[in-house]
Backbone as ProteinMPNN parsed JSONL, in Angstrom:
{"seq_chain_A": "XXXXXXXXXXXXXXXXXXXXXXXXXXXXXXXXXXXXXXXXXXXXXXXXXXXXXXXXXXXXXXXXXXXXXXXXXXXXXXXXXXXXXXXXXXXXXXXXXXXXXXXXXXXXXXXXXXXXXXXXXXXXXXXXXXXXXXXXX", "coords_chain_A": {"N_chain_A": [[16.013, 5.797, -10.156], [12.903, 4.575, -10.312], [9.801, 6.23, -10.971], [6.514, 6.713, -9.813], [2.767, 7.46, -10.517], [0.664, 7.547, -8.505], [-3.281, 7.321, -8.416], [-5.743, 7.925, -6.383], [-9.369, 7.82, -5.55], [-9.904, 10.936, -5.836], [-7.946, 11.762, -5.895], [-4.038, 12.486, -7.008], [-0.872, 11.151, -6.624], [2.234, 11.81, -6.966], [5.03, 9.082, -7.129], [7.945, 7.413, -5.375], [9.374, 3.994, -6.014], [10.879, 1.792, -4.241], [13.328, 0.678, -4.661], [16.236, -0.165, -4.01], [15.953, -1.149, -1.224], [13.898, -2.416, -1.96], [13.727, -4.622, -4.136], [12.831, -6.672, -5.108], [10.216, -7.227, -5.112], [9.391, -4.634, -5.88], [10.396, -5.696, -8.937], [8.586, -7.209, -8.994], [6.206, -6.383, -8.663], [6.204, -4.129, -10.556], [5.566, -5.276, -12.932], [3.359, -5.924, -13.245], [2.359, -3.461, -13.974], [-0.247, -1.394, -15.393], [-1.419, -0.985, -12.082], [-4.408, -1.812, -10.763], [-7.276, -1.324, -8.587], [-9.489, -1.47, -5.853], [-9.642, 0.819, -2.581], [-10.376, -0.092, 0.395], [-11.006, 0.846, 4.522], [-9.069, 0.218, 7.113], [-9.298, -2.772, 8.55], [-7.896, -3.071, 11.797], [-5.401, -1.713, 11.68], [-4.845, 0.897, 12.355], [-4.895, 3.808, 10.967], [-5.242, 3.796, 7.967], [-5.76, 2.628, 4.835], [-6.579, 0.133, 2.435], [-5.657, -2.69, 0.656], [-7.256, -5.824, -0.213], [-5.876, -8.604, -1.299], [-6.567, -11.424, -1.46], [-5.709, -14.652, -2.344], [-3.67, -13.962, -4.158], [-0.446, -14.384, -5.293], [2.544, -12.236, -5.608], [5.088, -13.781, -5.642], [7.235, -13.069, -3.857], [9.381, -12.785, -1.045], [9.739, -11.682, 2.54], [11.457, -8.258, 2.535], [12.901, -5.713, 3.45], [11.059, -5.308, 5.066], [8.296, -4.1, 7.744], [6.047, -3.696, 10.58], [5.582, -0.955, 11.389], [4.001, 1.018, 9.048], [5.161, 4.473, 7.954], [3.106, 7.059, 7.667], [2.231, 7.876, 4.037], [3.727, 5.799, 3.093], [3.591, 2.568, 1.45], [3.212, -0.441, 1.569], [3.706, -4.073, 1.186], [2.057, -7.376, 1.913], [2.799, -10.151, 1.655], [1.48, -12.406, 1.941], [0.63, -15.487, 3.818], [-0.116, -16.261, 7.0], [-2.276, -14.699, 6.829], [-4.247, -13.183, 4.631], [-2.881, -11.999, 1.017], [-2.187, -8.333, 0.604], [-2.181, -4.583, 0.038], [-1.057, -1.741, 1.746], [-1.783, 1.302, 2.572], [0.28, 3.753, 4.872], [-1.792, 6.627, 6.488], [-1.581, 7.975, 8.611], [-1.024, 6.947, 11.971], [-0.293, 3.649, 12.037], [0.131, 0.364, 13.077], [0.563, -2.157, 12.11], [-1.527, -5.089, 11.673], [-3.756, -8.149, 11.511], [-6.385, -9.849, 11.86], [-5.369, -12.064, 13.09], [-3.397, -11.506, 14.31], [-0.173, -9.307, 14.506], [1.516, -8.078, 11.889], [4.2, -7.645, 9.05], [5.309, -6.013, 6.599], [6.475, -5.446, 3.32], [7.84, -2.63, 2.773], [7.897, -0.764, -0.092], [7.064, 1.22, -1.746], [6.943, 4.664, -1.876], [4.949, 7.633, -1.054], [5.253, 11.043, -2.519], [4.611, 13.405, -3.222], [2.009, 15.934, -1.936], [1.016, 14.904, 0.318], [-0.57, 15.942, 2.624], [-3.26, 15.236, 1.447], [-3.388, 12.717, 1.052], [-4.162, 12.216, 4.011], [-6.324, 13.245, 3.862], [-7.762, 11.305, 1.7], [-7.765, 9.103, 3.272], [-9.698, 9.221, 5.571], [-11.743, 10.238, 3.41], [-12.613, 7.451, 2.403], [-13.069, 5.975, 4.764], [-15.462, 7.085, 6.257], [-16.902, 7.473, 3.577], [-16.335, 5.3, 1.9], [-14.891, 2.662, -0.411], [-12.918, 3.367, -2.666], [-11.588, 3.741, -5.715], [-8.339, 2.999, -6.745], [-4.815, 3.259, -8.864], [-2.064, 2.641, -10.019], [0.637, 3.509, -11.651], [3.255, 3.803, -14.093], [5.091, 6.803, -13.965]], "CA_chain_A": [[14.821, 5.766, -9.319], [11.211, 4.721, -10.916], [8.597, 7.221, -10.611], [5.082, 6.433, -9.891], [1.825, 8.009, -10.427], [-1.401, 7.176, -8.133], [-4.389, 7.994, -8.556], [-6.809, 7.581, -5.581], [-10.345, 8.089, -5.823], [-10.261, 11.571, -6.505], [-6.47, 12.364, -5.801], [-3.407, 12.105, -7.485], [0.147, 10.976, -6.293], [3.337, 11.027, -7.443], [5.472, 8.277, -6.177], [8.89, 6.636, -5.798], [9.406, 2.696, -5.915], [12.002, 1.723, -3.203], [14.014, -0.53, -5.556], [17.274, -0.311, -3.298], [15.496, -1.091, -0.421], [12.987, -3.847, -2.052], [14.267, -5.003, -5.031], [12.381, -8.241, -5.69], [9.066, -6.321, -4.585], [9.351, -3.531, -6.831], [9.809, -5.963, -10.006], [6.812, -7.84, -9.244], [4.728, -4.89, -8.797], [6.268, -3.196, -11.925], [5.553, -6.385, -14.103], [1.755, -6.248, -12.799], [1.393, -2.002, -14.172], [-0.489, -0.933, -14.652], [-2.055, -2.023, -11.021], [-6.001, -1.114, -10.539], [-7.89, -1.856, -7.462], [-9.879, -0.767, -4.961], [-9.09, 0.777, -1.021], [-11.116, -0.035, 1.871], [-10.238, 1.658, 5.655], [-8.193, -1.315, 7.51], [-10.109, -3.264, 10.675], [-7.604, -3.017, 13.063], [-4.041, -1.746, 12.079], [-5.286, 1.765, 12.633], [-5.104, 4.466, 9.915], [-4.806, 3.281, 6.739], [-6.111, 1.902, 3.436], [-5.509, -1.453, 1.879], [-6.872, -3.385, -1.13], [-7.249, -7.005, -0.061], [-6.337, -9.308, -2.844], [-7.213, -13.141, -1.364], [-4.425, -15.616, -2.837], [-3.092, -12.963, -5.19], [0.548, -14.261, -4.885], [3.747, -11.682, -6.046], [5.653, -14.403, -5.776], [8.341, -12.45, -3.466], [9.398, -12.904, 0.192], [10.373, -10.401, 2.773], [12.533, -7.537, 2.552], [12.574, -4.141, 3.776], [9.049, -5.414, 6.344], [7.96, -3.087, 8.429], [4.857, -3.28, 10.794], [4.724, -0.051, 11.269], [4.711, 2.269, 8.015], [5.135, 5.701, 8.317], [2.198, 7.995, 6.546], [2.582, 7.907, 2.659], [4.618, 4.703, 2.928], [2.892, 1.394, 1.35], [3.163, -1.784, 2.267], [3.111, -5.229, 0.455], [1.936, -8.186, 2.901], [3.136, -11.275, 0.486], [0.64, -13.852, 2.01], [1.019, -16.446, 4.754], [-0.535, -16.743, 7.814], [-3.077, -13.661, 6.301], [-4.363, -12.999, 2.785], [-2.41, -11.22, 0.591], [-2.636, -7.316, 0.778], [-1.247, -3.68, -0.015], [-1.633, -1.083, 2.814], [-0.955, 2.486, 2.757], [-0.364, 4.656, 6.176], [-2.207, 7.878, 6.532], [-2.041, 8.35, 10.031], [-0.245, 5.944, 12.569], [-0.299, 2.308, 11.847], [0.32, -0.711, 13.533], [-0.299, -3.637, 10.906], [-2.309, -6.361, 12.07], [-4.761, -8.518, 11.247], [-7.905, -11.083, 12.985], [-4.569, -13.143, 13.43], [-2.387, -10.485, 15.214], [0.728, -8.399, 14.346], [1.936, -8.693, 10.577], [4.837, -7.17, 8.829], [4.711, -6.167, 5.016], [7.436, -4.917, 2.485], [7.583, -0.961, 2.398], [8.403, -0.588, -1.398], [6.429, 2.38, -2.398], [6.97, 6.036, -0.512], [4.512, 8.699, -2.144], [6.681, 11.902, -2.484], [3.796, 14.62, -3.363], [0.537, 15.896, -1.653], [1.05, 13.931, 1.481], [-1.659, 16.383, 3.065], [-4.157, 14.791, 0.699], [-3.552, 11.274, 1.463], [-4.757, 11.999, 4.843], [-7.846, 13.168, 3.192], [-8.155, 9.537, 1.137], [-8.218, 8.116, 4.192], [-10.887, 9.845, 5.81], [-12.664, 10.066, 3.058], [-12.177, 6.137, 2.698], [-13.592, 5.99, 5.922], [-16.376, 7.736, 5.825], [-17.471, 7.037, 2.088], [-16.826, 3.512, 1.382], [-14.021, 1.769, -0.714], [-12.066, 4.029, -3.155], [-10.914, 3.249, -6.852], [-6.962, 3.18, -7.012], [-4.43, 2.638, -9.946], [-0.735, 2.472, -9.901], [0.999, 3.543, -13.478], [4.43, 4.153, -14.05], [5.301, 8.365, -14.447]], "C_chain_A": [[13.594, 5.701, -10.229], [10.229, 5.537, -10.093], [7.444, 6.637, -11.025], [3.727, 7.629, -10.105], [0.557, 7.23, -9.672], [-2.311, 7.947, -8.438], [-5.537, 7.144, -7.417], [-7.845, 7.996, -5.032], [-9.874, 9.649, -6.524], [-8.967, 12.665, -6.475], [-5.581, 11.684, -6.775], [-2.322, 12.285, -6.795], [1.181, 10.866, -6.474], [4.188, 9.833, -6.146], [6.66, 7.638, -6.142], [8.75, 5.019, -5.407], [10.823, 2.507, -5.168], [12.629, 0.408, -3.664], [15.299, -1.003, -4.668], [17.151, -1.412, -1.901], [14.685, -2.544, -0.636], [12.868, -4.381, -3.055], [13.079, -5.924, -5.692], [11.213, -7.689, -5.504], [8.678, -5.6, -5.579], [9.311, -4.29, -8.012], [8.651, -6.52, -9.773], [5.658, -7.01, -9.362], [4.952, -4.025, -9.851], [5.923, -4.318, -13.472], [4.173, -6.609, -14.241], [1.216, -4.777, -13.335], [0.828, -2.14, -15.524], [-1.344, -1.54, -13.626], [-3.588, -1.18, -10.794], [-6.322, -2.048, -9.759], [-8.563, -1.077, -7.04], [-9.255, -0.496, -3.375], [-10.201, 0.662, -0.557], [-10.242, 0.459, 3.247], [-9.738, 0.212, 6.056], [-8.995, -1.314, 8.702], [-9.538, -2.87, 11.681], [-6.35, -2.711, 12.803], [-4.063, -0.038, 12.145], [-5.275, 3.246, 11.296], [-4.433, 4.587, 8.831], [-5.512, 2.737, 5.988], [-5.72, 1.237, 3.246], [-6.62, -1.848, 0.954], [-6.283, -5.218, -0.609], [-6.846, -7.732, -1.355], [-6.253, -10.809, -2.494], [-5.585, -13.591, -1.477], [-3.952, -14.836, -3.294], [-1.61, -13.712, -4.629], [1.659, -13.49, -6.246], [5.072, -12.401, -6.178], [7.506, -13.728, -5.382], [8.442, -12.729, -1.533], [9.286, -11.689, 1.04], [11.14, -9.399, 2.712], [11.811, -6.196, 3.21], [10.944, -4.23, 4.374], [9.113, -4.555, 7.166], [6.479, -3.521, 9.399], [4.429, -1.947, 11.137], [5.105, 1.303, 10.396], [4.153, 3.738, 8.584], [3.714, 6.236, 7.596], [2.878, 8.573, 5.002], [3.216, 6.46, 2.361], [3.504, 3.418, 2.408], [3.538, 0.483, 1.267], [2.912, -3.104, 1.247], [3.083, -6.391, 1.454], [1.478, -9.222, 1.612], [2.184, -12.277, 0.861], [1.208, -14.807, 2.762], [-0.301, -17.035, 5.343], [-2.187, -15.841, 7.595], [-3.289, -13.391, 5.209], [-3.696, -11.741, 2.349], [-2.927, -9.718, 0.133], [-1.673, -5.723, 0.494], [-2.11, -2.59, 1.06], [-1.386, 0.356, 1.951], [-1.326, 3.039, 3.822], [-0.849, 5.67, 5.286], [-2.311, 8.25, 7.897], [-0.722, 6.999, 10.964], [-0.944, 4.9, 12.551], [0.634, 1.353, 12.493], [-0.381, -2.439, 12.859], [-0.379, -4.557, 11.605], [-3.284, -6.591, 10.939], [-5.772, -9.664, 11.685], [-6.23, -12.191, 12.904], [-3.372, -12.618, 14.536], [-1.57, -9.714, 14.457], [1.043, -9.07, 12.656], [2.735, -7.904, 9.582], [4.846, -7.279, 7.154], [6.229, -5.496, 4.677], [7.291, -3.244, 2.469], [9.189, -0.997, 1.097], [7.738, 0.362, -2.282], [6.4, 4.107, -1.327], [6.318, 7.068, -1.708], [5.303, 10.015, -1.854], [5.755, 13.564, -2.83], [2.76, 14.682, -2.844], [-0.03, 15.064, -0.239], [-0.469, 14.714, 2.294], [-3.25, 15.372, 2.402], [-4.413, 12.94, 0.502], [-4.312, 11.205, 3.047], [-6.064, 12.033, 4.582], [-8.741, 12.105, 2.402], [-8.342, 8.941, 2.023], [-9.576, 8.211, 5.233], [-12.212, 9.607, 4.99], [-12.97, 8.15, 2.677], [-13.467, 5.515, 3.749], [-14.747, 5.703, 6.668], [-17.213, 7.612, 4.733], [-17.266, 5.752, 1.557], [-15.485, 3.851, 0.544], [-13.909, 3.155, -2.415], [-11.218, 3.052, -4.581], [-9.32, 4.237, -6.823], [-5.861, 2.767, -8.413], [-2.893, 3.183, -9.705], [-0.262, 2.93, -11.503], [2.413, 4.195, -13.201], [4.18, 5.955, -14.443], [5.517, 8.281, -15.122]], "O_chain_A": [[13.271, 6.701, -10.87], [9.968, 5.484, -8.891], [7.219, 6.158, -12.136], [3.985, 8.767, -9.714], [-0.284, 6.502, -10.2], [-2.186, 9.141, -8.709], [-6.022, 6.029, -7.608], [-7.664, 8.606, -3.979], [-9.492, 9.616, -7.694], [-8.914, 13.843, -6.83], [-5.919, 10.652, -7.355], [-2.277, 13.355, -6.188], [1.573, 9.727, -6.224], [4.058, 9.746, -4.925], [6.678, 6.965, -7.173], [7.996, 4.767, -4.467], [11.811, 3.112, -5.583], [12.461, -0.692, -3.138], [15.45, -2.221, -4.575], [17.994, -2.258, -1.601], [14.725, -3.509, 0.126], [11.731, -4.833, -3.19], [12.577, -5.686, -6.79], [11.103, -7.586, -6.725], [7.643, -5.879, -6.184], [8.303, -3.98, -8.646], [7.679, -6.223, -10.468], [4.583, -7.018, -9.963], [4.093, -3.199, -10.158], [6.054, -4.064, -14.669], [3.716, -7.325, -15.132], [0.003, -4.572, -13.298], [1.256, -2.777, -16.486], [-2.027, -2.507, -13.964], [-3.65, 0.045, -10.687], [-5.994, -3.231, -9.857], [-8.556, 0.058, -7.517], [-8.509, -1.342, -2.882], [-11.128, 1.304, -1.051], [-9.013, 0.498, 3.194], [-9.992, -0.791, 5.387], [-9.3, -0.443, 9.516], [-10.192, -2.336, 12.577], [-5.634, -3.319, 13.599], [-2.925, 0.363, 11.902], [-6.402, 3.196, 10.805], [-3.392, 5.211, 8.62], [-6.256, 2.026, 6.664], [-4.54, 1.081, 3.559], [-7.775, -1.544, 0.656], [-5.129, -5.638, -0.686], [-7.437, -7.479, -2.404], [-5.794, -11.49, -3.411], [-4.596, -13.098, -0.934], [-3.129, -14.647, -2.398], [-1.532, -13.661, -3.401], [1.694, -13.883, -7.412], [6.048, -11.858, -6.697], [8.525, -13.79, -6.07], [7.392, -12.838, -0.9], [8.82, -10.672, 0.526], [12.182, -9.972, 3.03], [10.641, -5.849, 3.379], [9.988, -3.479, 4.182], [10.253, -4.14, 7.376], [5.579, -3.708, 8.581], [3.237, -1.65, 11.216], [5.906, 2.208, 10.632], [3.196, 4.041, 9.297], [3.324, 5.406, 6.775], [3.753, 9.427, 4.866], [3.112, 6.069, 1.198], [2.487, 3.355, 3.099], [4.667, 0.621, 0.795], [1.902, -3.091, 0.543], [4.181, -6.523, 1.993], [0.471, -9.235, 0.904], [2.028, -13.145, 0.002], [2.367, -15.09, 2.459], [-1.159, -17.766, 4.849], [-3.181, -16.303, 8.156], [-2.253, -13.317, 4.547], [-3.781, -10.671, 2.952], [-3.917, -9.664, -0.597], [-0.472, -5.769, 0.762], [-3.331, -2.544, 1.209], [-0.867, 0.398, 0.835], [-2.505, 3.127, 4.166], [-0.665, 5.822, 4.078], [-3.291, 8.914, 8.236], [0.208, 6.403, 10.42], [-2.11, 4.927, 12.944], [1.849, 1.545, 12.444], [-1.25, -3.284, 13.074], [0.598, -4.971, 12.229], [-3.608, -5.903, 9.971], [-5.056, -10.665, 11.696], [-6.488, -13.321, 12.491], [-2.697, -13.271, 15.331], [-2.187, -9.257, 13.495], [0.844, -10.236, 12.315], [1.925, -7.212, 8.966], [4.512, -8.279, 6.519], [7.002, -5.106, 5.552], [6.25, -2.845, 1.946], [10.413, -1.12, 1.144], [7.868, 0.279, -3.503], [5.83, 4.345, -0.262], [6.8, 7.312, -2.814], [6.034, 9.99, -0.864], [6.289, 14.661, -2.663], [2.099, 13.653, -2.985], [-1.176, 14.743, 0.076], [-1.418, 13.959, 2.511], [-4.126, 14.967, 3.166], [-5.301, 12.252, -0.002], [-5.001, 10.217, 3.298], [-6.879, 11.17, 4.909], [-9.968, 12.009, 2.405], [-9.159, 8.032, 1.877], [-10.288, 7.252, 5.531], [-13.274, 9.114, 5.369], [-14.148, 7.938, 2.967], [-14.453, 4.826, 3.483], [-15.072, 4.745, 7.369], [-18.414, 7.652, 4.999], [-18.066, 5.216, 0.79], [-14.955, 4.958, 0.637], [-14.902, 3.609, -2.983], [-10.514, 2.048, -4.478], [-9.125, 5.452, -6.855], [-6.269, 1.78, -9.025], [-2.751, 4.264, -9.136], [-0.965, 2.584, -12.452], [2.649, 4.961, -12.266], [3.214, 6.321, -15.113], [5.775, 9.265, -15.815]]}, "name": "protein", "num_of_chains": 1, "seq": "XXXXXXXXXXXXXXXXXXXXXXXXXXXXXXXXXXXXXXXXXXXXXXXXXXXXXXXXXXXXXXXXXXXXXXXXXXXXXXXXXXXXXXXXXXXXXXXXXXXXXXXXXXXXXXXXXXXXXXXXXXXXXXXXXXXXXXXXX"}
């Protein structure tokens, strides 16, 4: 099992990578660490964070999609019909986007501090767009 560390805005996360589960997912996103971005709150798939990244392609299909991740669970939405994007719940989610319903990879489950992700999202929210970074444990 690979262990992750986040760090978002002013939290930290450990995290597992759901390699079993999303194989082809997990290397692309472990070939990209460490990953730095920013979160913004999501328009319309209801509570959650995401870091837009345009074209960005991972160069991976579906597996293990989900539209609706649990809280702690993140999300990779590979690019199609919607620009490519990573979510994370904090609350209940229903992924969409200005095109409708849209199903992403759940290949990251954070595993510590889950209380405190609700609080990223809030504060998120509330405070504007949030520096994130991905790094192997």
């Amino acid at each position: 099992m690979t262990k992750l560390k986040i760090t978002a805005g002013p939290f930290v996360f450990d995290a597992k990578l759901e390699t079993e589960a999303a194989p082809k997912t997990c290397a692309a996103f472990v070939e990209r660490l460490p990953f730095i971005s920013k979160v913004v709150h999501v328009r319309w798939s209801g509570e959650g964070v995401w870091m837009p990244l345009g074209d960005y392609q991972f160069g991976v299909d579906y597996e293990n999609h989900t539209s609706y991740p649990a809280p702690g669970q993140i999300i990779l939405y590979p690019g199609g019909i919607s620009e490519t994007e990573i979510l994370l719940a904090y609350g209940g989610v229903h992924f969409a986007s200005k095109v409708g319903q849209l199903a992403g990879n759940h290949f990251i489950t954070i595993t510590s501090n889950l209380d405190d992700v609700v609080k990223l999202g809030k504060m998120t929210l509330w405070e504007g767009a949030q520096d994130i970074r991905f790094e192997l444990a």
